[in-house]
DSSP file (Angstrom, degrees, kcal/mol; ACC not computed):
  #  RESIDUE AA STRUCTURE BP1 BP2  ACC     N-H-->O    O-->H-N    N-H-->O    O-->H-N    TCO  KAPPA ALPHA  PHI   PSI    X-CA   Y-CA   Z-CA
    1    1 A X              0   0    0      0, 0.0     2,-0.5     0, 0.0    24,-0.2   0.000 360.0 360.0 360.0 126.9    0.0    0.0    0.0
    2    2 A X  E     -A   24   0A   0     22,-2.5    22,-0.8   109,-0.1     2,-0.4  -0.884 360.0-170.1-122.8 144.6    1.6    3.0   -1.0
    3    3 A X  E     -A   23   0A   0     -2,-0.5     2,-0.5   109,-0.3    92,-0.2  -0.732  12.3-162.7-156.9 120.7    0.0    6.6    0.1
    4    4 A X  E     -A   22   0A   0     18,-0.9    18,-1.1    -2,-0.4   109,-0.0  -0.798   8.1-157.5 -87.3  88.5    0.8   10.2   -0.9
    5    5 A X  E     +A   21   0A   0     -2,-0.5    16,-0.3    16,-0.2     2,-0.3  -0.457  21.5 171.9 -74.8 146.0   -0.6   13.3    1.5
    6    6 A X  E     +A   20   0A   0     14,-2.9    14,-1.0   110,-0.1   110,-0.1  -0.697  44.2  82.4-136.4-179.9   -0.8   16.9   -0.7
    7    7 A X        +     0   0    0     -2,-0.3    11,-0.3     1,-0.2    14,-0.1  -0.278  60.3 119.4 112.3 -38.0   -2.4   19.7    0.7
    8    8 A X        +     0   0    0     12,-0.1     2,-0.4    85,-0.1    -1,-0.2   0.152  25.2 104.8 -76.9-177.6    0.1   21.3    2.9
    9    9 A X        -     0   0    0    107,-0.2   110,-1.2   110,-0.1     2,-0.4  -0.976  62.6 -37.2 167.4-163.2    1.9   24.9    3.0
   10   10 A X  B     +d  119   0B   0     -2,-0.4   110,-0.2   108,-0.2     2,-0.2  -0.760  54.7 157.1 -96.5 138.8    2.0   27.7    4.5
   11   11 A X        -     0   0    0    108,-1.1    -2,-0.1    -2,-0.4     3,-0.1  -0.564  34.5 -90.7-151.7 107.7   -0.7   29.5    5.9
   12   12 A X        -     0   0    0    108,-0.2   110,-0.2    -2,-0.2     3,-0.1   0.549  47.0 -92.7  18.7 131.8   -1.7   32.2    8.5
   13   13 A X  S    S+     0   0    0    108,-1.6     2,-0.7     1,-0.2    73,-0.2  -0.332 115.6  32.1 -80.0 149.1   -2.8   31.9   11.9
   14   14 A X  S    S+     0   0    0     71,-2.9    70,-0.4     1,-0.3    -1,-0.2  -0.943 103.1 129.8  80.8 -91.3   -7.0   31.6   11.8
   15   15 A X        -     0   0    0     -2,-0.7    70,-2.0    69,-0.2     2,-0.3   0.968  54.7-117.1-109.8-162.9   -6.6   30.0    8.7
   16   16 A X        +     0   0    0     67,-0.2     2,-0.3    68,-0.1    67,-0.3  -0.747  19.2 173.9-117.5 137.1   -7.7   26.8    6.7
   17   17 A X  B     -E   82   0C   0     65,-1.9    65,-0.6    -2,-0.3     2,-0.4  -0.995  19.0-155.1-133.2 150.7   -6.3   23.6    5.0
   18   18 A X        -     0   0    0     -2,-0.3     2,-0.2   -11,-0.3    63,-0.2  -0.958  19.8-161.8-104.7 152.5   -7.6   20.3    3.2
   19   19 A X        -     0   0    0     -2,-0.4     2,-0.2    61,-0.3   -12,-0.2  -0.187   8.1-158.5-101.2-166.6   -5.0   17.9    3.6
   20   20 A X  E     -A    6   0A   0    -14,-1.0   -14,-2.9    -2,-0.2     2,-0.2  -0.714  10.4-166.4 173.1 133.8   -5.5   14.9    0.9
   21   21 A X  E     -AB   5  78A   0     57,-0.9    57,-1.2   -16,-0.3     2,-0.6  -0.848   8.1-154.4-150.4  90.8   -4.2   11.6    1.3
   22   22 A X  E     -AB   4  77A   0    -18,-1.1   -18,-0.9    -2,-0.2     2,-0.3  -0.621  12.0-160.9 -88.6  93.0   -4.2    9.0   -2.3
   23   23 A X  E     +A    3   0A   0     53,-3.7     2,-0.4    -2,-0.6   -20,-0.2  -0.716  19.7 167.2 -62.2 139.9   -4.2    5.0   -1.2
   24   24 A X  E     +A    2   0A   0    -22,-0.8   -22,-2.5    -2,-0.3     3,-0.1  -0.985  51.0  36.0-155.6 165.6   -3.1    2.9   -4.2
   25   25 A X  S    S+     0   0    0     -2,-0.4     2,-0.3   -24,-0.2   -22,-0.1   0.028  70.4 134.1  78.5 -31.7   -2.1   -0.7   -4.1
   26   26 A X        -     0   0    0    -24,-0.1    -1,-0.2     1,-0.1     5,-0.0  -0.381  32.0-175.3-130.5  80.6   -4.5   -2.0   -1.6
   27   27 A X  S    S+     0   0    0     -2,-0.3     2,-0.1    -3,-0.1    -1,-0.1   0.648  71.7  64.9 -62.9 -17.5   -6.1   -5.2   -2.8
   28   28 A X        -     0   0    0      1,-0.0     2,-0.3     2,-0.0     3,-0.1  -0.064  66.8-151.5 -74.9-173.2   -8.4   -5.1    0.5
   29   29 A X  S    S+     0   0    0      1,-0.1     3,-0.1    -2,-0.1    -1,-0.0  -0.421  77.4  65.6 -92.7 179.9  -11.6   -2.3    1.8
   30   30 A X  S    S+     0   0    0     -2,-0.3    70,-0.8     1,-0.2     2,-0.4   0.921  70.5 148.2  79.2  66.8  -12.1   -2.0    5.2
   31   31 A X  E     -F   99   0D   0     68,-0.2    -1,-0.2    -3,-0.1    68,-0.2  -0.984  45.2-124.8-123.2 128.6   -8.8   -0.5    5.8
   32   32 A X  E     -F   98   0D   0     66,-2.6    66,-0.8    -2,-0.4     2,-0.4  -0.413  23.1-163.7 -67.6 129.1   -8.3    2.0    8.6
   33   33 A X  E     +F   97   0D   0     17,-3.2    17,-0.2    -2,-0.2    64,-0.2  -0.849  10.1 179.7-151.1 126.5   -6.8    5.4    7.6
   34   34 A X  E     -F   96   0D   0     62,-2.3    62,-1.7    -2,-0.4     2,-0.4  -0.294  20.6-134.8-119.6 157.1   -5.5    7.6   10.1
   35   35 A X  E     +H   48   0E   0     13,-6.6    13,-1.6    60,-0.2    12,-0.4  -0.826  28.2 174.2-128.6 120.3   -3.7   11.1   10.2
   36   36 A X  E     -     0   0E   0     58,-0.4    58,-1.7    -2,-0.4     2,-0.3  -0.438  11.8-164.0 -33.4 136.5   -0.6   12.0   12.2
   37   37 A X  E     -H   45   0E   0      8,-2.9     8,-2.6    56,-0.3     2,-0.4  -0.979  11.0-169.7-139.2-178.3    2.0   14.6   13.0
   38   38 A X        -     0   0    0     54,-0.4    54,-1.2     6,-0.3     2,-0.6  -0.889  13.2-159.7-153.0 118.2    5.2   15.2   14.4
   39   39 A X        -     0   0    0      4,-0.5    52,-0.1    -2,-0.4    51,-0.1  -0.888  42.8 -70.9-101.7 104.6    6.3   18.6   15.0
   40   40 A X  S    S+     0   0    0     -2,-0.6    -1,-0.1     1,-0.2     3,-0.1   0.708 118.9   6.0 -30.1 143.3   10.3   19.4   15.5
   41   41 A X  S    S+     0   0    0      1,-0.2     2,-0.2    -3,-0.1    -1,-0.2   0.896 117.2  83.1  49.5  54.3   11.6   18.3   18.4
   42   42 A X  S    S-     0   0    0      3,-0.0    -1,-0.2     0, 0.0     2,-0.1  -0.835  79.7 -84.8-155.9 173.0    8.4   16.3   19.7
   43   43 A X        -     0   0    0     -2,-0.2    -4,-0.5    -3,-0.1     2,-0.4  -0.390  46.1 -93.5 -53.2 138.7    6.9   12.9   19.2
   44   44 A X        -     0   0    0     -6,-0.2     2,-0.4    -2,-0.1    -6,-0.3  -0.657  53.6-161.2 -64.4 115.5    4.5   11.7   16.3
   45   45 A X  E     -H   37   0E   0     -8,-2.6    -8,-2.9    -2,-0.4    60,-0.1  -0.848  19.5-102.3-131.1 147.6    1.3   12.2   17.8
   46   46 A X  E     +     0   0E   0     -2,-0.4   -10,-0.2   -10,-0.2    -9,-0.1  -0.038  41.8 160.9 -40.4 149.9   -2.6   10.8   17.1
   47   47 A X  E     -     0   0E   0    -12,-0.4    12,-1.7    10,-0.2     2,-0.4  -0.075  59.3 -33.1-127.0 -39.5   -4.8   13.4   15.2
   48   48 A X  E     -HI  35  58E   0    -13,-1.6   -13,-6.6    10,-0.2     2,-0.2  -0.945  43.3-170.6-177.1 144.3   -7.7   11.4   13.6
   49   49 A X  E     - I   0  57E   0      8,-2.0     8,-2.1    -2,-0.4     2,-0.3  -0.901   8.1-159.2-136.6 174.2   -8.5    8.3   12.2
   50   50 A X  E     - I   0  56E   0     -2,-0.2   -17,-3.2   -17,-0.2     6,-0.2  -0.886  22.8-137.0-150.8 144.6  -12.3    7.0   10.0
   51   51 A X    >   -     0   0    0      4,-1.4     3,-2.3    -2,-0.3   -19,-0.1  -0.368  41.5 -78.3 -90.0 170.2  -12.8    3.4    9.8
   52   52 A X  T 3  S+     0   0    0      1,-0.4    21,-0.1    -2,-0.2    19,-0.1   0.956 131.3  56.8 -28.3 -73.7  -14.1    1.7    6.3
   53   53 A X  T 3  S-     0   0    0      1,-0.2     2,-0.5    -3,-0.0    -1,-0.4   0.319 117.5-105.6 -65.0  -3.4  -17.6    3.0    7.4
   54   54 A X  S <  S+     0   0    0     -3,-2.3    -1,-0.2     1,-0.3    -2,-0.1  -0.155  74.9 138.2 112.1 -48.6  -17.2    6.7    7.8
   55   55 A X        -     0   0    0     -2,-0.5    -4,-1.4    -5,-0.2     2,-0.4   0.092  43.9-155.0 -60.6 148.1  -17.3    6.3   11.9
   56   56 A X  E     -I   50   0E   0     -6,-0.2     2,-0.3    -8,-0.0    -6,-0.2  -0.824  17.1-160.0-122.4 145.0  -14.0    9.0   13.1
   57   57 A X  E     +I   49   0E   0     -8,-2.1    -8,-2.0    -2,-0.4     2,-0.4  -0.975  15.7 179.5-104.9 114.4  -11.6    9.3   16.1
   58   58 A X  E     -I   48   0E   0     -2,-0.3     2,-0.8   -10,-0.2   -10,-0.2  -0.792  32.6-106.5-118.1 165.4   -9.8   12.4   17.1
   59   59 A X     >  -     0   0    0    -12,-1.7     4,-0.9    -2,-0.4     3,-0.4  -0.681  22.2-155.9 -83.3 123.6   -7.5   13.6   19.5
   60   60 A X  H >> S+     0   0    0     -2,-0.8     3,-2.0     1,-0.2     4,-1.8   0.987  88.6  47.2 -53.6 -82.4   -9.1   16.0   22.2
   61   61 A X  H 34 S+     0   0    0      1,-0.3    -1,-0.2     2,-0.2    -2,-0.1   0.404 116.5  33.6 -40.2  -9.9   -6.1   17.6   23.0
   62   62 A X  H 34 S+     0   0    0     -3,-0.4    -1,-0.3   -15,-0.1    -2,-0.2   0.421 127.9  34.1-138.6 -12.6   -4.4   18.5   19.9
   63   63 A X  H X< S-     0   0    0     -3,-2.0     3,-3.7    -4,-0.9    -2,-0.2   0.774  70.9-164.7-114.0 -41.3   -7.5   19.2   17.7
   64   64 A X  T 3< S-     0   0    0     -4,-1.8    -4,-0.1    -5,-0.4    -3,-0.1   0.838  82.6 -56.7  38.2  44.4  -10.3   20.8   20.1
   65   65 A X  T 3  S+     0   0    0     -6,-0.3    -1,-0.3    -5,-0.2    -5,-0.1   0.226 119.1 115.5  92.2  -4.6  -12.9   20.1   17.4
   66   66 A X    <   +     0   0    0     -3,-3.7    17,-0.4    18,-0.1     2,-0.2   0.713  66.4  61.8 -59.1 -21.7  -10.7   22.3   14.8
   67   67 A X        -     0   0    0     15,-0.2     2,-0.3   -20,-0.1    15,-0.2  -0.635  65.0-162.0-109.8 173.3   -9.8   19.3   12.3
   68   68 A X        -     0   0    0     -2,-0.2    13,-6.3     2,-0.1     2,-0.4  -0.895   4.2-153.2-160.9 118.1  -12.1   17.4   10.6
   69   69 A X  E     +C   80   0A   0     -2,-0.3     2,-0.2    11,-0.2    11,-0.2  -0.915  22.6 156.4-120.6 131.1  -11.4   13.8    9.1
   70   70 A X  E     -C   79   0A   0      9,-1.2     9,-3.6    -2,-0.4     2,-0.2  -0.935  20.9-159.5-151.2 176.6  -13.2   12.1    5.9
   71   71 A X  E     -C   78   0A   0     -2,-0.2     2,-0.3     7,-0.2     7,-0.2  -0.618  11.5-163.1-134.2-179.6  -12.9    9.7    3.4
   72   72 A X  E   > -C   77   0A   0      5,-1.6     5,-2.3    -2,-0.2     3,-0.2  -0.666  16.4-168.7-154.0 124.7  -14.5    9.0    0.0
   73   73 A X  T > 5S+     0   0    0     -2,-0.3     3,-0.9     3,-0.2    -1,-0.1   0.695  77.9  74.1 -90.1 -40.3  -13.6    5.4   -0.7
   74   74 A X  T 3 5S+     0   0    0      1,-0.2    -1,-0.2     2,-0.1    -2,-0.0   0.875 110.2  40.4 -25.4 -60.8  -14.7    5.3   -4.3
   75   75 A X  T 3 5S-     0   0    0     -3,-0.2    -2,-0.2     2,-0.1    -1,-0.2   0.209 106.6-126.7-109.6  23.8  -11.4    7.3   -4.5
   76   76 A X  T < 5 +     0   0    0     -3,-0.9   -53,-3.7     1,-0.2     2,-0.3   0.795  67.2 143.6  62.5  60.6   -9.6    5.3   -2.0
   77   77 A X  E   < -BC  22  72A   0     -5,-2.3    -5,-1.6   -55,-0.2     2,-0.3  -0.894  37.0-168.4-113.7 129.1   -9.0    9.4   -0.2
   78   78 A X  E     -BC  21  71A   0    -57,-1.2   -57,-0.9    -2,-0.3     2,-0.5  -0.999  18.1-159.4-121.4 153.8   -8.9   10.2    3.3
   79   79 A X  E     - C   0  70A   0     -9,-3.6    -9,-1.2    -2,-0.3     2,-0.4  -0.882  10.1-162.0-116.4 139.6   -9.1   14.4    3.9
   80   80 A X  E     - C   0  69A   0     -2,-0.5     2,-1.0   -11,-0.2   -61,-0.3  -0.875   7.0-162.1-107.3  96.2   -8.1   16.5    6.9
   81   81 A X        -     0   0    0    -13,-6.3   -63,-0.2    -2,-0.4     2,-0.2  -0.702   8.1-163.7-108.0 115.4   -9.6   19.9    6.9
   82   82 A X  B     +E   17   0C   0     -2,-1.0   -65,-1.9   -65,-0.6     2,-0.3  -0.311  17.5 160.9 -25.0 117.0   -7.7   21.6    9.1
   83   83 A X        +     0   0    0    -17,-0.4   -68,-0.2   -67,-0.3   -67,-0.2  -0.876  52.6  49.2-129.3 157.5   -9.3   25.4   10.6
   84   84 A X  S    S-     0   0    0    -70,-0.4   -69,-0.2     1,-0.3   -70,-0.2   0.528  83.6-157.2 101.9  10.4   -8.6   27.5   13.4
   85   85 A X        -     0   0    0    -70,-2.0   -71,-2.9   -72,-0.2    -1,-0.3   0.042  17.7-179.4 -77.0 161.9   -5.3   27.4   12.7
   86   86 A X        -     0   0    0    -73,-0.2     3,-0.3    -3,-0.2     4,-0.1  -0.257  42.2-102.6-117.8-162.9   -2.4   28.0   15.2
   87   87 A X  S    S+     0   0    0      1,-0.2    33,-0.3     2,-0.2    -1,-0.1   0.737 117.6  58.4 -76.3 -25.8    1.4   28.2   15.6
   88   88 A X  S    S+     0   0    0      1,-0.2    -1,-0.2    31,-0.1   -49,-0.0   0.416  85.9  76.3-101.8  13.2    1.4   24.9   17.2
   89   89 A X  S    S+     0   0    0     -3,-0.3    -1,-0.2    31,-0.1    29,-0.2   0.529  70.1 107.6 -54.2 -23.7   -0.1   23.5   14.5
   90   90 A X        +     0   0    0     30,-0.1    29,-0.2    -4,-0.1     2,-0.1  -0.641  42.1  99.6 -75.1 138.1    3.1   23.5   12.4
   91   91 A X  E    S-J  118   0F   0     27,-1.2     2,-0.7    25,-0.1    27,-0.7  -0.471  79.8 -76.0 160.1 162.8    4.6   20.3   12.0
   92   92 A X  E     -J  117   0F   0    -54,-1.2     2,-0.4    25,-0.2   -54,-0.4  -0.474  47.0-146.2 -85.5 101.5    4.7   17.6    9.1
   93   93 A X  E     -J  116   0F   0     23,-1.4    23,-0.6    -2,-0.7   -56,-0.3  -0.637  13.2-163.5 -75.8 125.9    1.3   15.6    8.9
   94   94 A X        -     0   0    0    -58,-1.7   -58,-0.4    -2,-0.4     2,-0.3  -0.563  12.1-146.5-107.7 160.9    1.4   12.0    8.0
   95   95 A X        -     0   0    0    -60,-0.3    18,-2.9   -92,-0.2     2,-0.3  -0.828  25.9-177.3-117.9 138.2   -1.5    9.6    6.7
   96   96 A X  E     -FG  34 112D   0    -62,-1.7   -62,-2.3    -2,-0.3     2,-0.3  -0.991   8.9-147.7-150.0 149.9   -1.1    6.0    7.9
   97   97 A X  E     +FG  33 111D   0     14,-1.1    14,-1.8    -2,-0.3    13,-1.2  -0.973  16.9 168.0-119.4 143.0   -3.0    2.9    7.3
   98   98 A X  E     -F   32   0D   0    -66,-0.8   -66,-2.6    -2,-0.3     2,-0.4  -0.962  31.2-119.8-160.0 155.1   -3.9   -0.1    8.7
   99   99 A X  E    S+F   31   0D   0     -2,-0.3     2,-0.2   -68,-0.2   -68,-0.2  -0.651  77.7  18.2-100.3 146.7   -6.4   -3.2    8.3
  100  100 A X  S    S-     0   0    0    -70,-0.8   -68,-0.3    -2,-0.4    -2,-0.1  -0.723 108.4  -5.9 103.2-134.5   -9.1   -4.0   11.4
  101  101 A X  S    S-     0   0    0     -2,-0.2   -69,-0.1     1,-0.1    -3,-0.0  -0.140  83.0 -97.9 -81.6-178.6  -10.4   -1.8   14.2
  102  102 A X        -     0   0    0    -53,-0.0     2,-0.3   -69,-0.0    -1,-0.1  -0.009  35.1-166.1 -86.4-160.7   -8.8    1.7   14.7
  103  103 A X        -     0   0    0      1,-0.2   -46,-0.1   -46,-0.1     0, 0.0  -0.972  32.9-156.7-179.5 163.2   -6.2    3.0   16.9
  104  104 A X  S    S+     0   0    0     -2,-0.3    -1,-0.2   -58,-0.1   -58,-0.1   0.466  79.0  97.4-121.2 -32.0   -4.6    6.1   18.3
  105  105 A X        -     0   0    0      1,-0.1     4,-0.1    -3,-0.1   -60,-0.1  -0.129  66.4-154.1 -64.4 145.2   -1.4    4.1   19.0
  106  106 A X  S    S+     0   0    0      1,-0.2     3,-0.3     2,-0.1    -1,-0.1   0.569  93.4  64.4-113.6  15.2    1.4    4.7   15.6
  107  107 A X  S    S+     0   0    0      1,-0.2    -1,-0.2     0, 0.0    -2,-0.1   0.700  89.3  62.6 -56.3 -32.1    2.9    1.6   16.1
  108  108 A X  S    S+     0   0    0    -10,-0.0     2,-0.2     2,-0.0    -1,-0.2   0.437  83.9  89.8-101.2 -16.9   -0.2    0.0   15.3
  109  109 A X        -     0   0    0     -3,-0.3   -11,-0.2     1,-0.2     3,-0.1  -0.751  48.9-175.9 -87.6 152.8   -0.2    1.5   11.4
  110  110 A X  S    S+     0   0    0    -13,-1.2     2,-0.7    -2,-0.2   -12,-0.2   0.684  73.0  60.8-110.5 -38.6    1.8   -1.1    8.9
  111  111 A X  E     +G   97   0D   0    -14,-1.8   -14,-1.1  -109,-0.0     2,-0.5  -0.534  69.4 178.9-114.8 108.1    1.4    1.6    5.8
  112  112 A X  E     -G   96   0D   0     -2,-0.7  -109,-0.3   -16,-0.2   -16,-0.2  -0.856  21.8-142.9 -98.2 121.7    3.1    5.7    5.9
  113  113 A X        -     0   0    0    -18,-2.9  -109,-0.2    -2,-0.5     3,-0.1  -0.181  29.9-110.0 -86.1-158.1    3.1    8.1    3.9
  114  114 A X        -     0   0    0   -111,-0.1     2,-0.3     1,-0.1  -110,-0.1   0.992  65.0-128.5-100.2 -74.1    6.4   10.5    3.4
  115  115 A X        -     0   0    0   -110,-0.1     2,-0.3   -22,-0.1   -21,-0.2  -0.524  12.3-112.8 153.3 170.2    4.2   13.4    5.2
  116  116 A X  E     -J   93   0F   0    -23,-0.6   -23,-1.4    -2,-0.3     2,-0.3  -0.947  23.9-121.4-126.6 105.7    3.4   17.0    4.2
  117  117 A X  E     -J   92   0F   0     -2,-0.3     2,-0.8  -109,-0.2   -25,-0.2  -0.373  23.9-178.6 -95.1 154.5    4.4   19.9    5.8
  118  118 A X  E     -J   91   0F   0    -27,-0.7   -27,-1.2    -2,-0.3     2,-0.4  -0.936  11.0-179.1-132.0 101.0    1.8   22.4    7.2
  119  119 A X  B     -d   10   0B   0   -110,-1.2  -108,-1.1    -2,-0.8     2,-0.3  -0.848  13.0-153.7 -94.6 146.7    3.7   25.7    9.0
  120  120 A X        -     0   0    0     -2,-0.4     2,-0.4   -33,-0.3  -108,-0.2  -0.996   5.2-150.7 -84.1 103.0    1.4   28.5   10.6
  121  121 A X              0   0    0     -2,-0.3  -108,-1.6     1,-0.1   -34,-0.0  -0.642 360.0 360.0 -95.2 133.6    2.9   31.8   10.7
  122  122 A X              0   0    0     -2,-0.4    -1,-0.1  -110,-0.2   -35,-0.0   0.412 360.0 360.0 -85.5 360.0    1.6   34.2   13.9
């Protein structure tokens, strides 16, 4: 499974992104597909995953209802749109995938993409 994030850049504090994230290879469905980030000098940390079916997880802490994760399966896409953004928003967001239930853990994704980076400027 190979999978490509576009969408990032630079953008303004208050302001908006779609993130976009292209599965290809994937001979299964019902694959879980999750978004990440890691911001310099920190850890890669949970932002949001959607099962097969649409149903979403996010991280409280790090999103506080600003992101929004969806998929359109047809075109084997998961989207982040990204609002409200802040300065500690910056850092390079990743899409990962994985087959069964979901998970916050990023151990637990087998598939990464190379990541996108999304700076905020104050």
């Amino acid at each position: 499974v190979q999978l490509v994030e576009s969408g990032g850049g630079l953008v303004q504090a208050g302001g908006s992104l779609r993130l976009s994230c292209v599965a290809s290879g994937c001979t299964r469905s019902n694959y879980v597909m999750g978004w990440f980030r890691q911001a310099p000098g920190k850890e890669r940390e949970f932002v949001a995953a959607i099962g097969w079916g649409g149903g979403a997880i996010y991280s409280p802490d790090s999103v506080q209802g600003r992101f929004t994760i969806s998929r359109d399966n047809a075109k084997n896409t998961v989207y982040l749109q990204v609002n409200s953004l802040k300065s500690e928003d910056t850092a390079v967001y990743y899409c990962a995938a994985k087959f069964g239930s979901d998970s916050t853990r990023p151990n637990e994704y087998d598939y990464w993409g190379q990541g996108t980076l999304v700076t905020v400027s104050s």
